[in-house]
Backbone as a chain_set.jsonl record, in Angstrom:
{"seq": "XXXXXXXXXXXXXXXXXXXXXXXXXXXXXXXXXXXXXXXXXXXXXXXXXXXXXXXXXXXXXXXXXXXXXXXXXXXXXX", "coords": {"N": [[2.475, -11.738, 5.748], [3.866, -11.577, 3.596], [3.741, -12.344, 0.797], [2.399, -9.622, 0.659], [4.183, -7.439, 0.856], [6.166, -8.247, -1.183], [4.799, -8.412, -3.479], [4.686, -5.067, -3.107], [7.16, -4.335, -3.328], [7.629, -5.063, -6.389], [5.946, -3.738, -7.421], [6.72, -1.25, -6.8], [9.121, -1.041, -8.118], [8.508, -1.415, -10.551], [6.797, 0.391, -11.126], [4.066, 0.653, -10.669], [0.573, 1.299, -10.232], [-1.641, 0.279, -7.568], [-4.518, -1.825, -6.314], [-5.65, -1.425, -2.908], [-6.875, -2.89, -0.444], [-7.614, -1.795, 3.276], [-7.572, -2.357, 6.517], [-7.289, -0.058, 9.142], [-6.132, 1.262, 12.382], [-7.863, 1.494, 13.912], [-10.008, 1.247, 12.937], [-13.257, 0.292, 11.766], [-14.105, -1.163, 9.828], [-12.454, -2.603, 6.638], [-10.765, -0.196, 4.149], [-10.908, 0.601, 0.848], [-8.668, 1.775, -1.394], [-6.935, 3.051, -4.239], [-3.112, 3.002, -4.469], [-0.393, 4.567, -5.22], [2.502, 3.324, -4.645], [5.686, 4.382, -3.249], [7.894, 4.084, -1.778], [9.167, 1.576, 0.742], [9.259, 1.183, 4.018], [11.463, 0.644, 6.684], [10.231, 0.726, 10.45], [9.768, 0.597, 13.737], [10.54, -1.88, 13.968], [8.559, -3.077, 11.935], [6.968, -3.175, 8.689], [6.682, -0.906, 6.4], [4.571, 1.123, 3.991], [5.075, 3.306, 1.996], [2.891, 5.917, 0.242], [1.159, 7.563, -2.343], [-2.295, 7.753, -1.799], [-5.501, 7.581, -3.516], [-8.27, 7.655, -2.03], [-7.668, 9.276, 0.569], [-6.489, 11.87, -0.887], [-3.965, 12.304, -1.217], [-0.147, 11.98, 0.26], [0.463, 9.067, 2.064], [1.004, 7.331, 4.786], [1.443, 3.658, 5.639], [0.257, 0.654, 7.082], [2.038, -2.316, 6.561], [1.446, -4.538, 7.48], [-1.61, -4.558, 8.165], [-2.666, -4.438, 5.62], [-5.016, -5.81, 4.164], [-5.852, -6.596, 1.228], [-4.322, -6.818, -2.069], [-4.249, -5.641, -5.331], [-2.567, -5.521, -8.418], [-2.465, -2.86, -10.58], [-3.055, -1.971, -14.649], [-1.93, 0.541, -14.596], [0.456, 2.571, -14.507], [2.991, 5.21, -12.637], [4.586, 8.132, -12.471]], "CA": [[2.665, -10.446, 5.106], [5.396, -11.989, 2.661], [3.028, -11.929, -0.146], [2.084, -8.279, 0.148], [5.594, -7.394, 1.18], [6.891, -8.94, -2.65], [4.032, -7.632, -4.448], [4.516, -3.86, -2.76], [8.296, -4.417, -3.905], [7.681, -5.783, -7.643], [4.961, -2.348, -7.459], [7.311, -0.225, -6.862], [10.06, -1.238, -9.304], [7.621, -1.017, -11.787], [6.238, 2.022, -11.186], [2.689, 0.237, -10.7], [-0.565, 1.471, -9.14], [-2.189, -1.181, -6.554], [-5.837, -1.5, -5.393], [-5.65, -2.106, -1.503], [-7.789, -3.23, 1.188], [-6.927, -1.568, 4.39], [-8.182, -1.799, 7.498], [-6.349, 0.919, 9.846], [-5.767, 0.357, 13.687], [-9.409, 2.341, 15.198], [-11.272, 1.618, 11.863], [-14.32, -1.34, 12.189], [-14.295, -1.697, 8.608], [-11.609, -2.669, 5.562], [-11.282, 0.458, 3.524], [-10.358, 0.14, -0.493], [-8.656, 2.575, -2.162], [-5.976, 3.08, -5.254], [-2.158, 3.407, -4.234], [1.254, 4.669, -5.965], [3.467, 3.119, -3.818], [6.906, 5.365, -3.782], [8.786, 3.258, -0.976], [9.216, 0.876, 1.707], [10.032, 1.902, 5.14], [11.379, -0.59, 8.379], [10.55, 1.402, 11.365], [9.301, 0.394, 15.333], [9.937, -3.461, 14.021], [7.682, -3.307, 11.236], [7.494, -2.862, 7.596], [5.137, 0.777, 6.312], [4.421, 1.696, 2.591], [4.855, 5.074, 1.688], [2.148, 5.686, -0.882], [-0.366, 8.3, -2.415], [-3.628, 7.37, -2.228], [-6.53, 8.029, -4.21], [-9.046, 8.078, -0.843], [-7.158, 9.941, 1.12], [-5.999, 12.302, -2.048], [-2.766, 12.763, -0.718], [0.802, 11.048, 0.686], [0.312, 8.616, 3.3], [2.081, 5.794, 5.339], [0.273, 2.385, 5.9], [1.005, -0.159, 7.544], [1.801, -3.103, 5.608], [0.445, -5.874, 8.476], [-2.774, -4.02, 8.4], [-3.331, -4.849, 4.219], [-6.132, -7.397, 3.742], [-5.76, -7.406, 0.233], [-3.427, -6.171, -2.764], [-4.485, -6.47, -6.814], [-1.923, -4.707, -9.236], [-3.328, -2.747, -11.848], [-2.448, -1.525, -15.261], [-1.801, 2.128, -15.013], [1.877, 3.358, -14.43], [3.286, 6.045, -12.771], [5.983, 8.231, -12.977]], "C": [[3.687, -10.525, 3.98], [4.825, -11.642, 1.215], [3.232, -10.739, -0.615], [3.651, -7.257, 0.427], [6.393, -7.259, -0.392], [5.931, -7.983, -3.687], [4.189, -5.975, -4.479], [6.423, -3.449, -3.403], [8.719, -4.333, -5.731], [6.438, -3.995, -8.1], [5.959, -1.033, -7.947], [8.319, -0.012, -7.841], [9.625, -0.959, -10.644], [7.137, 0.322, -12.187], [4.43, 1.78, -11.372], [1.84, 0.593, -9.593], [-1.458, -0.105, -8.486], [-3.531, -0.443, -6.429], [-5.675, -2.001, -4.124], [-6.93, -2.021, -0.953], [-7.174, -3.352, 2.262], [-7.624, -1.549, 5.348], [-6.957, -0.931, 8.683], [-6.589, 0.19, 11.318], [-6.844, 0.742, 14.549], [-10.284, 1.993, 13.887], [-11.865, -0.496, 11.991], [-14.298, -1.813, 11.046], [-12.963, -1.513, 7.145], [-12.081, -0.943, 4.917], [-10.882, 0.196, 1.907], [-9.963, 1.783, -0.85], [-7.346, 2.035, -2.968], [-5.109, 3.544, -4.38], [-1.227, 3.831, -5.382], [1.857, 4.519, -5.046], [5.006, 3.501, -4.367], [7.926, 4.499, -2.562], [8.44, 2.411, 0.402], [9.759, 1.39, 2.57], [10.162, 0.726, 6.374], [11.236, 0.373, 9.599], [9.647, 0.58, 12.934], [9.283, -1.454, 14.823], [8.867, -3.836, 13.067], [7.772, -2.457, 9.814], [5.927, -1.523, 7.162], [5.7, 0.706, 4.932], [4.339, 2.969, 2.35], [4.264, 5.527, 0.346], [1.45, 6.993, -1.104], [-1.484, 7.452, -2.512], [-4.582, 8.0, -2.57], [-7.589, 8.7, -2.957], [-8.866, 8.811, -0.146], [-6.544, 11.679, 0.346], [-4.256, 12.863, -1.301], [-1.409, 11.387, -0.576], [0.597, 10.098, 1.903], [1.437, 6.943, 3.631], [1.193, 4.691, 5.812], [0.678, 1.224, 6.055], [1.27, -1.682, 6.802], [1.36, -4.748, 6.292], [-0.61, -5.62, 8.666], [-3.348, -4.242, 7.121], [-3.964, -6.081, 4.372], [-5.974, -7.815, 2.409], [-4.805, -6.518, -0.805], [-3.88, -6.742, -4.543], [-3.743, -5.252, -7.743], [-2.7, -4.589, -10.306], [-2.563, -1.997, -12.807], [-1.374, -0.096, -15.572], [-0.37, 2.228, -13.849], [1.894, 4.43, -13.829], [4.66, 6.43, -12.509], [6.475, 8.69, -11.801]], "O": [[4.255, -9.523, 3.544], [5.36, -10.772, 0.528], [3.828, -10.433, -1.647], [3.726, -6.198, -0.197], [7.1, -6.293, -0.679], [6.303, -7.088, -4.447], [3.933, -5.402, -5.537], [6.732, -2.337, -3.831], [9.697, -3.784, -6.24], [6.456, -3.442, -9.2], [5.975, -0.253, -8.899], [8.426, 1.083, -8.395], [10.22, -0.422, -11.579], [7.125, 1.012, -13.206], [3.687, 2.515, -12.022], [2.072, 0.381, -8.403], [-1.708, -1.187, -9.017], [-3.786, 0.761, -6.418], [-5.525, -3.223, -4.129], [-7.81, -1.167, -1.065], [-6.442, -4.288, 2.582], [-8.513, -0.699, 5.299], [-5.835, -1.401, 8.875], [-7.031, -0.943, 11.513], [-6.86, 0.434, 15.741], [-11.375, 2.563, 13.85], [-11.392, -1.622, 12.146], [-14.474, -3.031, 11.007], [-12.643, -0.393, 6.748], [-13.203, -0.453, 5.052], [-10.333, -0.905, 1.905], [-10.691, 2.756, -0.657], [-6.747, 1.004, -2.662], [-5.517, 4.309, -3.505], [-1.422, 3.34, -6.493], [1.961, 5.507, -4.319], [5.49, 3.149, -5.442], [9.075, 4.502, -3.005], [7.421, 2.683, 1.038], [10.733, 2.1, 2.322], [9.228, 0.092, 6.865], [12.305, 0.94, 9.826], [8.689, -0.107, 12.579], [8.369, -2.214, 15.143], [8.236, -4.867, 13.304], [8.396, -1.403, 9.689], [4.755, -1.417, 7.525], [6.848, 0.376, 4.635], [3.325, 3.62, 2.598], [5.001, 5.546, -0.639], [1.113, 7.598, -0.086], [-1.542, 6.503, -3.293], [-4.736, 9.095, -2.029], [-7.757, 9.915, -2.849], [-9.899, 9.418, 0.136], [-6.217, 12.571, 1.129], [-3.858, 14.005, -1.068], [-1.509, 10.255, -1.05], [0.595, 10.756, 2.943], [2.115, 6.09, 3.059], [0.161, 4.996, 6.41], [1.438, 0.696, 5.243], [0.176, -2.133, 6.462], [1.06, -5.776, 5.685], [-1.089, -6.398, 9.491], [-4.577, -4.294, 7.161], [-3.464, -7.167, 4.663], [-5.93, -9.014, 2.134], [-4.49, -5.418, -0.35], [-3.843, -7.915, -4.914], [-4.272, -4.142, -7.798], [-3.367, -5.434, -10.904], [-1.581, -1.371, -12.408], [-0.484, 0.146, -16.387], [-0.358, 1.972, -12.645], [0.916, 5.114, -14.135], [5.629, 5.688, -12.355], [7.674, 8.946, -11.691]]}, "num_chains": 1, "name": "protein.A"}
């Protein structure tokens, strides 16, 4: 998780939107959507992203040992 860990770090500093691949903890299948990741959180022993996402259209928390994949993309926010 060191990878997506650095990249969700180097995201946020930036002020950069991510494409993820998530699979959640009851779901059979990866899902993809766009993030704005707004912070990192350590809680129960484990590291969470505190993000909007596009799919969800809202704020959400996600676990960051549950990301399959992470590709930074151009678009900024504020």
């Amino acid at each position: 998780h060191g990878s997506h860990y650095r990249t969700l770090v180097a995201a946020i500093s930036a002020r950069r939107a991510l494409r993820m691949s998530y699979r959640g903890a009851l779901d059979a299948a990866a899902v993809s959507t766009k993030i704005w990741p707004y912070r990192l959180l350590w809680s129960r022993h484990s590291w969470y992203v505190i993000a909007r996402s596009s799919l969800h259209r809202g704020v959400r928390t996600f676990h960051v040992g549950r990301i399959e994949a992470l590709t930074e993309l151009p678009e900024r926010f504020k």
